[in-house]
TORKOL-4160 file (C-alpha; in steps of 0.2 Angstrom, whole numbers, padded with zeros to 4 digits, m for minus):
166
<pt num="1" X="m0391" Y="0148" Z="m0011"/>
<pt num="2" X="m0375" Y="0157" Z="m0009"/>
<pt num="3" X="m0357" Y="0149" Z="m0002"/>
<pt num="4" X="m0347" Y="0159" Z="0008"/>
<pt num="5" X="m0329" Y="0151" Z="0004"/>
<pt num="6" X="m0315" Y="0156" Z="0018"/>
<pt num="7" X="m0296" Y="0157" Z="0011"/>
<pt num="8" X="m0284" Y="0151" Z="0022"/>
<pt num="9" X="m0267" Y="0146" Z="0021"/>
<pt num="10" X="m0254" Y="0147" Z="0033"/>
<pt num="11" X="m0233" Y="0146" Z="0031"/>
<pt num="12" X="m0219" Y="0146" Z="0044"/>
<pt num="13" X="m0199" Y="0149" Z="0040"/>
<pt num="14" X="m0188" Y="0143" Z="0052"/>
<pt num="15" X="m0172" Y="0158" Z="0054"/>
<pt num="16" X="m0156" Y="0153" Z="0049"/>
<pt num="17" X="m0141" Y="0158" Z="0061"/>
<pt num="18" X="m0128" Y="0169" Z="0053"/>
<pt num="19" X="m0109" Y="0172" Z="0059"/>
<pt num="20" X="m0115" Y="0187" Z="0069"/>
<pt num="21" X="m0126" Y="0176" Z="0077"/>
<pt num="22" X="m0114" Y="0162" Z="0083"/>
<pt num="23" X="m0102" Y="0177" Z="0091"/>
<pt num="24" X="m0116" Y="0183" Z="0098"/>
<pt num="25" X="m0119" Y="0165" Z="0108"/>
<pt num="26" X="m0103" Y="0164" Z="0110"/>
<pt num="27" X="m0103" Y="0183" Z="0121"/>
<pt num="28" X="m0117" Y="0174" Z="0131"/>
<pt num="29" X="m0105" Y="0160" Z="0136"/>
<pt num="30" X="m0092" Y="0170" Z="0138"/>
<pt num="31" X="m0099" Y="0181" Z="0147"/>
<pt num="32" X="m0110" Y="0166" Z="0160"/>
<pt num="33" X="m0090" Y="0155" Z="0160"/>
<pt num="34" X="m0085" Y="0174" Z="0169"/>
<pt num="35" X="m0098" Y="0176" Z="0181"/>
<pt num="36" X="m0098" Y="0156" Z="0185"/>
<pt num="37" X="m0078" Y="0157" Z="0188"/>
<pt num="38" X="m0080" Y="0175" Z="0197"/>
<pt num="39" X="m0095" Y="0168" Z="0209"/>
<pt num="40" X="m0081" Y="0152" Z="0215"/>
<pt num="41" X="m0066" Y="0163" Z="0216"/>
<pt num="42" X="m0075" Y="0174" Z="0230"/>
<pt num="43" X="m0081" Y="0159" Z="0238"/>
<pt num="44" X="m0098" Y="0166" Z="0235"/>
<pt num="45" X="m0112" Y="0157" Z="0251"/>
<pt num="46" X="m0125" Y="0153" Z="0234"/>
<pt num="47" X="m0109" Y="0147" Z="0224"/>
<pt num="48" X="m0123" Y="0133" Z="0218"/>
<pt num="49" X="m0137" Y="0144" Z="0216"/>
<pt num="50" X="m0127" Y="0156" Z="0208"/>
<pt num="51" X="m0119" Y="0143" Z="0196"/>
<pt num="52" X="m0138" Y="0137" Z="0193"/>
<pt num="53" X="m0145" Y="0153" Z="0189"/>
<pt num="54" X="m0131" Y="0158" Z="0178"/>
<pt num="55" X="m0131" Y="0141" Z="0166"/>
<pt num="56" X="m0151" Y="0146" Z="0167"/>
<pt num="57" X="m0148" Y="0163" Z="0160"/>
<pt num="58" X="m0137" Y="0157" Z="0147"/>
<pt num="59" X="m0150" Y="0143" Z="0141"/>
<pt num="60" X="m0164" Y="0157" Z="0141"/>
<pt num="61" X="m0153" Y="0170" Z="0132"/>
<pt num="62" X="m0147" Y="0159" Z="0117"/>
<pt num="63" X="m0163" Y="0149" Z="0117"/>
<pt num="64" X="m0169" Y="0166" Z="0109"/>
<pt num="65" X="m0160" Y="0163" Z="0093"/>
<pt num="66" X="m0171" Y="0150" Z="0088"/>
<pt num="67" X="m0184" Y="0160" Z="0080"/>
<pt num="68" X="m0197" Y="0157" Z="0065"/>
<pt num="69" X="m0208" Y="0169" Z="0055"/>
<pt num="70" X="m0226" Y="0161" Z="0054"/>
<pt num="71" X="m0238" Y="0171" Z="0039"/>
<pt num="72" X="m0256" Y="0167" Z="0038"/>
<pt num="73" X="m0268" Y="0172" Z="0028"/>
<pt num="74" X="m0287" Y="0174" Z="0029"/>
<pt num="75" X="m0297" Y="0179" Z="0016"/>
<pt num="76" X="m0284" Y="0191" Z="0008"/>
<pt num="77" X="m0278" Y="0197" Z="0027"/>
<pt num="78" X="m0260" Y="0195" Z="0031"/>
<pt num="79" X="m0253" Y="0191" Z="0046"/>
<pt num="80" X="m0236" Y="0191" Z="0050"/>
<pt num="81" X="m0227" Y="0184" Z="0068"/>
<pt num="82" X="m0212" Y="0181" Z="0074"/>
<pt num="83" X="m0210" Y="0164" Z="0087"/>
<pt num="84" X="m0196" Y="0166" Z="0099"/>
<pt num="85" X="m0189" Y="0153" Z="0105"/>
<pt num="86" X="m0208" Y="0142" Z="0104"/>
<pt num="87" X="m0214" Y="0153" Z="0120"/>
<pt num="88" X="m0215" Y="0170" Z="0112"/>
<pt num="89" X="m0227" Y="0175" Z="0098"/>
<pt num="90" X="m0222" Y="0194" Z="0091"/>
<pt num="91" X="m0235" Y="0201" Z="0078"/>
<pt num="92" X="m0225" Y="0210" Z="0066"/>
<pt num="93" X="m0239" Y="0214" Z="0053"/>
<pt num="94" X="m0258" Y="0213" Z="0052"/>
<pt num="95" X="m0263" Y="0217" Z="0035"/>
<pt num="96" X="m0280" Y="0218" Z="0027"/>
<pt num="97" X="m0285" Y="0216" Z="0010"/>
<pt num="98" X="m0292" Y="0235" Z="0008"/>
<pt num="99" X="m0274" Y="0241" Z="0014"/>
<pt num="100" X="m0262" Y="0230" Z="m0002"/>
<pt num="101" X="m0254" Y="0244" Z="m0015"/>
<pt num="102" X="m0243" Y="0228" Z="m0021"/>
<pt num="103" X="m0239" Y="0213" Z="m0018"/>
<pt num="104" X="m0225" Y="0205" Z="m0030"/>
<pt num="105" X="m0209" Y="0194" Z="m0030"/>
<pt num="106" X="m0195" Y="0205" Z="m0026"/>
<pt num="107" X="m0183" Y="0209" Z="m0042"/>
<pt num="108" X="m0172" Y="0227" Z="m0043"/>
<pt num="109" X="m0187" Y="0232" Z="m0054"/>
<pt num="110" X="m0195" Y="0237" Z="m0038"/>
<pt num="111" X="m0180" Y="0246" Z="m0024"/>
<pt num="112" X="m0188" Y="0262" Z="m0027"/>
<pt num="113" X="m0207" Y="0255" Z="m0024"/>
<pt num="114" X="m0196" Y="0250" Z="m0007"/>
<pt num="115" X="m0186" Y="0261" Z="m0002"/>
<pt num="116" X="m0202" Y="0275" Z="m0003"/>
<pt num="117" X="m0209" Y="0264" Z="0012"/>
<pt num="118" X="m0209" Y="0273" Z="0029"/>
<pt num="119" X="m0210" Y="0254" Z="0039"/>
<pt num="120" X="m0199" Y="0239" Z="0032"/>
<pt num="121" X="m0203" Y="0221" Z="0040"/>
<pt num="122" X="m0190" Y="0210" Z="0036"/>
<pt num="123" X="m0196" Y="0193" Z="0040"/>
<pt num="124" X="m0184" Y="0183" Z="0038"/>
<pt num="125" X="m0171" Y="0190" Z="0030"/>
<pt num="126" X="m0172" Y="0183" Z="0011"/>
<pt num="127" X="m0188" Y="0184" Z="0008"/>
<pt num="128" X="m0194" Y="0178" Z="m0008"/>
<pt num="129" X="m0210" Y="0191" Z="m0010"/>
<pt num="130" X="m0214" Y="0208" Z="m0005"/>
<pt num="131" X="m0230" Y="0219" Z="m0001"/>
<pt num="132" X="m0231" Y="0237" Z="0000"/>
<pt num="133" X="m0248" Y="0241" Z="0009"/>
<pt num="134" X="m0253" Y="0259" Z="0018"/>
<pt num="135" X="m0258" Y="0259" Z="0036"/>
<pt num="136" X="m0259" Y="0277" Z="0047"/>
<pt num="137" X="m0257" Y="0286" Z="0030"/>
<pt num="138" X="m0237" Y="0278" Z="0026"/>
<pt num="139" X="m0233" Y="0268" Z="0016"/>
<pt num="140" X="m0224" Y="0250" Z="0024"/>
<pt num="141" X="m0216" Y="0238" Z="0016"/>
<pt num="142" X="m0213" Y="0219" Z="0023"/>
<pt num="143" X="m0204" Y="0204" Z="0015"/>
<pt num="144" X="m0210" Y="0188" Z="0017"/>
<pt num="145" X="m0209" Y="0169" Z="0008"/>
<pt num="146" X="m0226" Y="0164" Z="0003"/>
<pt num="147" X="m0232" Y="0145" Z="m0005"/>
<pt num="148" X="m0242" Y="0144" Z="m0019"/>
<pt num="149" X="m0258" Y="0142" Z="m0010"/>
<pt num="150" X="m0255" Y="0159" Z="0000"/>
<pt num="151" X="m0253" Y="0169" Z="m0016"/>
<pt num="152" X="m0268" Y="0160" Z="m0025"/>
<pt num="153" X="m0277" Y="0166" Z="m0009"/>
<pt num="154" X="m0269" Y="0185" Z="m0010"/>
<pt num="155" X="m0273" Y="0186" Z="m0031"/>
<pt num="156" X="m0292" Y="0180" Z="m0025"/>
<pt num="157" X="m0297" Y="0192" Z="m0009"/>
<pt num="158" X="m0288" Y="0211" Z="m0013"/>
<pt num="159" X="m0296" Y="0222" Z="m0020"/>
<pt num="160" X="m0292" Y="0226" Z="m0041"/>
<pt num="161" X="m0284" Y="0240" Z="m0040"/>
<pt num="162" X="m0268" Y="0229" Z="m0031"/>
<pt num="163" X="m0254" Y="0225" Z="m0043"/>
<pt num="164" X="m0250" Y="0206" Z="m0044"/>
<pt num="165" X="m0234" Y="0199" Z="m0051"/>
<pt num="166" X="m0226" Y="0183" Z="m0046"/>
């Protein structure tokens, strides 16, 4: 009798805002206060409409800063999406096993394994590991923050030939 045994294990990062991103809400308010003051100075006939379409536009544009990376892996397959604003799913990386050259916890020792790749995914910004894998003959690189359980699923379902180090 042979058990197939599926690894899974899944992580989500929540993004945290940095100063750029505060001035850039900040443009967006700006920006909606002008056009809300503009559409009263000129007496505008959809004064309201305009007002309502504008505070709408500003919710939808700054709700877009609330992002989180979301990595999942299956049996050795990385998957790496961004969730905009919990309405949008991007796929950043879909990474089989077959296609891993390294997968390690990022240190200096490694900038010029990184700075080789063709393709860098930072996802989010800080993240704790790294894996370099080959896809449409280039090498690509992405950054990511993985559990314990995620690695014990990566060190189980590449292939040997992939370098390890945590």
């Amino acid at each position: 009798m042979v058990i197939n045994m599926d690894y899974y294990s899944e992580t989500a990062v929540k993004y945290k805002l940095t100063a750029k991103d505060y001035l850039k809400i900040g443009g967006i308010v700006a920006i909606g206060l002008v056009i809300a003051l503009l559409s009263f100075m000129f007496g505008a006939q959809f004064f309201v409409l305009l007002v309502a379409a504008d505070i709408y536009g500003m919710y939808y544009f700054i709700s877009r800063f609330n992002c989180e990376y979301e990595y999942l892996v299956t049996n050795g397959e990385l998957d790496a999406d961004k969730i905009i604003a919990k309405r949008t799913r991007k796929r950043l990386a879909n990474v089989k096993s077959g296609e891993f050259l390294l997968i390690a916890k990022y240190s200096e020792k490694y900038q010029h394994q990184i700075n080789s790749c063709v393709r860098k995914i930072n996802a989010p910004k800080g993240g704790t590991h790294f894996a370099i894998y080959q896809k449409s003959m280039q090498k690509n690189c992405i950054f990511f923050t993985p559990d314990g359980k995620m690695l014990e699923n990566l060190k189980a379902n590449v292939g040997k030939g992939v370098y390890i180090d945590d």
